[in-house]
Structure formats: structure tokens, C-alpha cells
N, C-alpha and C positions, 0 to 999 in steps of 0.2 A: 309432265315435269318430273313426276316420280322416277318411272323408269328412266329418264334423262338421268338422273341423277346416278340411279343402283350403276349402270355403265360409266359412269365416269369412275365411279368407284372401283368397281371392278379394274378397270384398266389405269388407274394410279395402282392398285395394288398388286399388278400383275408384275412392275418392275420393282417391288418393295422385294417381294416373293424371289424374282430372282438373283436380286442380290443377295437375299439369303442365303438362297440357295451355293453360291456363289461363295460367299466367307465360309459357308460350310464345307465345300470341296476344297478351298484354302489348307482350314486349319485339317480337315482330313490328312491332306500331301504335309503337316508338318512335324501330326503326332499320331502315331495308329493309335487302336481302339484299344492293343493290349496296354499301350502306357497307359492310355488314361484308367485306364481299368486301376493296374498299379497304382496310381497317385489317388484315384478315389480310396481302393483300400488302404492305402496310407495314412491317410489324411482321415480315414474312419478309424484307426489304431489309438488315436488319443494322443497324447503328448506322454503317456510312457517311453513310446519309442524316440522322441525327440531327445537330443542331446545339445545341449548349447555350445559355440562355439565361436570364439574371440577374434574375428576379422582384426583386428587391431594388435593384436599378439604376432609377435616377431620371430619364428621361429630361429634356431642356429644351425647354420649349415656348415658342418665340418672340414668344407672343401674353401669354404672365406676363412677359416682362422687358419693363419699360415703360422703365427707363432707359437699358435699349442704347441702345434707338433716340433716345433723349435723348444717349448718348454720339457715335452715331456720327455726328448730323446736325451736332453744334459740333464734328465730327472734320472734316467736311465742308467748315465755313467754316475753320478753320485750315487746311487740303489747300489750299483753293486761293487763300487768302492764301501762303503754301510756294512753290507753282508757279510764282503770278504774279510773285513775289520773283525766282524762278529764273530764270524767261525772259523777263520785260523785259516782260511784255504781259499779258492782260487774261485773265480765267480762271474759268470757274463750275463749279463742282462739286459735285454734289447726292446726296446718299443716297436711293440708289433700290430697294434691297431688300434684306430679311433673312430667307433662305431658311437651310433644313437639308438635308443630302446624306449619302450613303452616302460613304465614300474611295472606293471602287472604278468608283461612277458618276462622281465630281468628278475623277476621273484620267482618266478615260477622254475627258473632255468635254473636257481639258484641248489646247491648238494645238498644234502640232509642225509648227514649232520654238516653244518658247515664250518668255515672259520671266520668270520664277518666281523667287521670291526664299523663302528660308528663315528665318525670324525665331524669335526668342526674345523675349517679352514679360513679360520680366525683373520682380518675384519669382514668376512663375507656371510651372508645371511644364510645361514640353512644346514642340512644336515646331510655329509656327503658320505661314503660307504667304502669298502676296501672289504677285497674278497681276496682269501687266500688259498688255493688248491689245498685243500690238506693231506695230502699225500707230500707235499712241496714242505709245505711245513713242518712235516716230522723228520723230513730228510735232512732240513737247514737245522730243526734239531739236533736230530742221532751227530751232526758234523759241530757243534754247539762245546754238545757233551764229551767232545772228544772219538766219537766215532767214524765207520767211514763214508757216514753220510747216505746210506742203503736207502733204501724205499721200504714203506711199512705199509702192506695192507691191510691191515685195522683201521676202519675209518674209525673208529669209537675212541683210537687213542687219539686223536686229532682235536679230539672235547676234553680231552682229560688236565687237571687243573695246571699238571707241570706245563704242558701246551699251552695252557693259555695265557700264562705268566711269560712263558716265551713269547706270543704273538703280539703282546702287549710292549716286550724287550723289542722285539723286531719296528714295531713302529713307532719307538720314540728313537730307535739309531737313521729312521727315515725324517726326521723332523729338518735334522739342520739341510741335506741336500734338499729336499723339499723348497725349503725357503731359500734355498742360494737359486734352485733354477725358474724359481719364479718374479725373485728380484730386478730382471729387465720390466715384467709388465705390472705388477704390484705386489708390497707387502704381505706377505703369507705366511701366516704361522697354524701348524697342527694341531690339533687338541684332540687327545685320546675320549670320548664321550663313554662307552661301554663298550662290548662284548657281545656277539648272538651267536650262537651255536646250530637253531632253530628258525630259517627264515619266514618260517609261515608264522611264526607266533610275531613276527614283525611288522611294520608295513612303511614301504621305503616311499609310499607316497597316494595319491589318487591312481588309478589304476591309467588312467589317459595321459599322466604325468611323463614331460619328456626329461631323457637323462641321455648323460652323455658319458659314454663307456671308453675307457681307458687302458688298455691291455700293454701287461709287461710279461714277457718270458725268461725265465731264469733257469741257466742251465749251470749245474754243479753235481760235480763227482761222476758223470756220466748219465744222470735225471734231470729231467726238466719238468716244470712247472708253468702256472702264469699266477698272476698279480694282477687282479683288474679293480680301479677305478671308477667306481660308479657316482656320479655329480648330477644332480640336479638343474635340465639350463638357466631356471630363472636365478642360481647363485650366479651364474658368468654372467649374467644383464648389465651389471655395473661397471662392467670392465669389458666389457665386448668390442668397444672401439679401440682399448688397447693390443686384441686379440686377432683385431681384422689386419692388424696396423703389421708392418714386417720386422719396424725394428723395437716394439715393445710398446711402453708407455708414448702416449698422443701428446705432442705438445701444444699446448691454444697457445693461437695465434694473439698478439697483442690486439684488443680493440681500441685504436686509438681513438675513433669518434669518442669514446664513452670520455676519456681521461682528461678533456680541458672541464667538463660539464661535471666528472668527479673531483675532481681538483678545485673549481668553484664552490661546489656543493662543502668540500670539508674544511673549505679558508672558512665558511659562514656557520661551521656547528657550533655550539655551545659548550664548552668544556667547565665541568664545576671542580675549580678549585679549596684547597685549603693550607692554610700555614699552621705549622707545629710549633711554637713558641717554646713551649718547656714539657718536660716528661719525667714522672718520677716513680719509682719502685716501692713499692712497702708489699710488707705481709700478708695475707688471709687474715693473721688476730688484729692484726694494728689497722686495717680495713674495717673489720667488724664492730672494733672498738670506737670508732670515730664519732663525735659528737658535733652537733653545731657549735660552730665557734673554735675548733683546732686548728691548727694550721699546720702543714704540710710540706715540709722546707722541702725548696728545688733551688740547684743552679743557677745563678743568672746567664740565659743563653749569649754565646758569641751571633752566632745568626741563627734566622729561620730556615726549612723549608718548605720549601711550596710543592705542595704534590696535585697528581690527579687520580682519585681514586687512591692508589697502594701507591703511583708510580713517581717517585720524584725527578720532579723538571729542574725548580730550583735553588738555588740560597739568597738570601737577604735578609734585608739589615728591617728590624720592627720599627716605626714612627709613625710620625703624624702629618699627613700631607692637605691643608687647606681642609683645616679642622675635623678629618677622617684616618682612624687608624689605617696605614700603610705596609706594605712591605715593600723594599725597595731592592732591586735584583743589583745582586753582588758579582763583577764581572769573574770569571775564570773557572764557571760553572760548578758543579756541585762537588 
């Protein structure tokens, strides 16, 4: 019986064996030996190497917002209508590219010394950048001051304080086109935050941080420059449906199911009234001086009103309705 047994054994476990055998030559044909080598020592590295990463995060794709590029090129002719305003002479400036960048590569890429401006692009959350060639800058200078707009190769004057009283003049004469060519898809206004000279002594974000790069070319006097824009994409989050959209700001659709069910709901709120019967003025002294038992002459009112909270609804007349003080609404409204 024994031996009966070791054989049966043996031959159940001869086809266990070769299905083994079998998911082995599987998974062989699906991953050779060097990946799995790789994911072994991967997975032997520790979570140093690990970096998290937000399946759920929406990145922006430059090539879906069709009305950036609609904003930035009427940002373009306002820029150098601005300039030419500023410096007495003659001025083209064109939008010439709308790239994305890591922060840590856009820092890095950044001149030293530079001419970097910190902005706030007011009601939007965050801190957005403006980079100006400073070679571009001292040109729009020298043409400022009345010259004829040359090129200066001293980057060192590019940081000097009359510079940077200009850089400062240059982007609030950008505020109002700013906010005209952004007014199809929302409200936007500039704020000057500070000044960097030194982009390493900054930091425009986490280094995995995406931004969304903005480039203008300005040519005057026979120099050219550029003008770039560096934005952060989680500021555009709020407005991104206005940005995919062609002709600006989105407009929602009416929900009608909601509006008999709203409509019911606000016939049955509660609203806390009050009536003003009389109102009188006196002093600070003649306030402080008051004793029990003064009295306090007022008016006798023509009518009441009736308010809700600050807001007056309406007038009437003060009595007594089935032995409860009244107000009784006075027709031809307030």
C-alpha cells in the first residue's frame, strides 16, 4: 500500500512540476533576466529613489489653449505701443513662442546677473516671473534717456540702480495692455512684487515644478531682444476652461432642472425682519451724561421701515392689529 501510495504521488506531481515548469518559460518569453535584475536592484535602492507622482494632476498642453496665443499676440501689440510711448521712437514686438519648462531647468538657463521681475497677476494665486535680456534693457534705456538706443555690453550696468528704476517704469507702462488683452478671458491686473538680479539666490518653485514660458521679441533701433514670461501652470487651473475655449470666457449653460426646486426652496426661507420706528442723534457728552429716567426727544415718525438685515423692502404705517403691535405696508413702495 505504501509504495501504492509514493507512485501516485509521484505522478500527481509530475504534472504540478510541469506546469511549473511551464509559467516559467511564460513569464521568461515576457521579461528577460536583465529587467528583472534591474527592478530587483531598484526596488533594493530604498524609496530615495522613489519620487511621487499625481495620476490625478492635469497637466496643460499648449497646443489645447488656442486663446493664449490669442492673448498674448494682442499683449504683443499693446507691449509695443507701452514702449514706444516710453521712449519717443519706434517699436515691434512680436510673440514668438509658447513653450513649457521644468523650474529647475528655467533657473538654471536663467543670465547672471539678470533682470527678473516678481509679479503677481492679481485675482490669480501665485507668483509669476518676467525676464528681461538685459542687453534689451539698457538699449530701451540709452533710447529712454534720449539716446540712440545702442547696445551696452556691460552686463553689470543691467543691475545698476538707474536700471532698475527703469525696469520697474517698464512694467507698470505694461500693466494697462496687460489687462486689456486679457479681458476677453478674465480680469487681470499686474502687481510689481520685487526685483532679483541673482536667479540662484531665488527659487521660482520645486524643481519638478511646471511653468509655462512666454516669449516676446522686441526689436528697436536696429537690436533685438526678448521678453519672456515665466507662469506657473497651477495659476492657469482656474481659468483653463476659459483658455481651451476659442472665444474667451465659458459661458454655463442654464441648469434648468435645478430652478423650479430653487425657486421653491427660496419662496419657503425665513427672512428676519425689522421695523425702525424713530431714530435720534445726540452727542458723545450728552450720551455719557444720560441717567435713568431722561428722556430723549424724537420725531413723531410719518411711517416705518421695514428692512432685512441693512436692506430696506418697506414703509408702513405703526398699530395695532388684533391686539399685536403691527406694521401695516404703505402702498407706492419706499
Amino acid at each position: 500500500m505504501a509504495a501504492d501510495d509514493a507512485a501516485a504521488q509521484e505522478e500527481g506531481a509530475a504534472p504540478a512540476a510541469d506546469a511549473a515548469t511551464a509559467a516559467a518559460a511564460d513569464a521568461a518569453s515576457a521579461i528577460s533576466e536583465e529587467e528583472v535584475s534591474a527592478l530587483l536592484e531598484g526596488a533594493s535602492a530604498g524609496a530615495a529613489n522613489v519620487q511621487p507622482f499625481d495620476l490625478t494632476a492635469q497637466r496643460i498642453n499648449p497646443m489645447q489653449l488656442p486663446m493664449l496665443e490669442t492673448v498674448c499676440k494682442m499683449f504683443a501689440e499693446k507691449m509695443s505701443a507701452a514702449i514706444a510711448a516710453l521712449i519717443g521712437r519706434e517699436v515691434s514686438v512680436q510673440f514668438s513662442a509658447l513653450e513649457t519648462g521644468k523650474a529647475g531647468e528655467l533657473q538654471a538657463a536663467l543670465p547672471v546677473p539678470a533682470s527678473l521681475c516678481l509679479i503677481r497677476l492679481k485675482p490669480l494665486e501665485g507668483i509669476a516671473f518676467v525676464s528681461v535680456d538685459p542687453a534689451l534693457l539698457l538699449t530701451l534705456m540709452d533710447g529712454f534717456f534720449g539716446g540712440p538706443g545702442r547696445a551696452v555690453s556691460d552686463a553689470q550696468a543691467a543691475i545698476a540702480p538707474a536700471a532698475l528704476r527703469f525696469l520697474a517704469m517698464l512694467l507698470r507702462h505694461f500693466t494697462a495692455g496687460l489687462t486689456a488683452a486679457w479681458a476677453p478671458v478674465t480680469p487681470i491686473e499686474m502687481e510689481l512684487v520685487k526685483q532679483e538680479t541673482n536667479p540662484r539666490l531665488m527659487q521660482l518653485g520645486a524643481a519638478q515644478d511646471a511653468f509655462l514660458v512666454l516669449r516676446f521679441t522686441i526689436e528697436v533701433g536696429g537690436q533685438s531682444g526678448r521678453i519672456s514670461m515665466l507662469i506657473p501652470e497651477t495659476m492657469f487651473a482656474p481659468i483653463r476652461a476659459n483658455l481651451e475655449s476659442e472665444g474667451g470666457t465659458v459661458r454655463t449653460a442654464p441648469q434648468q432642472n435645478w430652478a423650479p426646486v430653487l425657486g421653491a426652496g427660496l419662496q419657503e426661507a425665513e427672512v428676519e425682519t425689522r421695523a425702525v420706528l424713530a431714530e435720534a442723534k445726540i452727542s458723545l457728552g450728552e450720551l455719557v451724561r444720560l441717567n435713568a429716567g431722561d428722556i430723549i426727544p424724537i420725531e413723531p415718525p410719518q411711517y416705518a421701515i421695514l428692512l432685512a438685515g441693512e436692506v430696506p423692502l418697506y414703509r408702513g404705517r405703526f398699530g395695532i392689529s388684533q391686539g399685536r403691535n403691527s406694521l401695516k405696508i404703505l402702498p407706492g413702495g419706499l
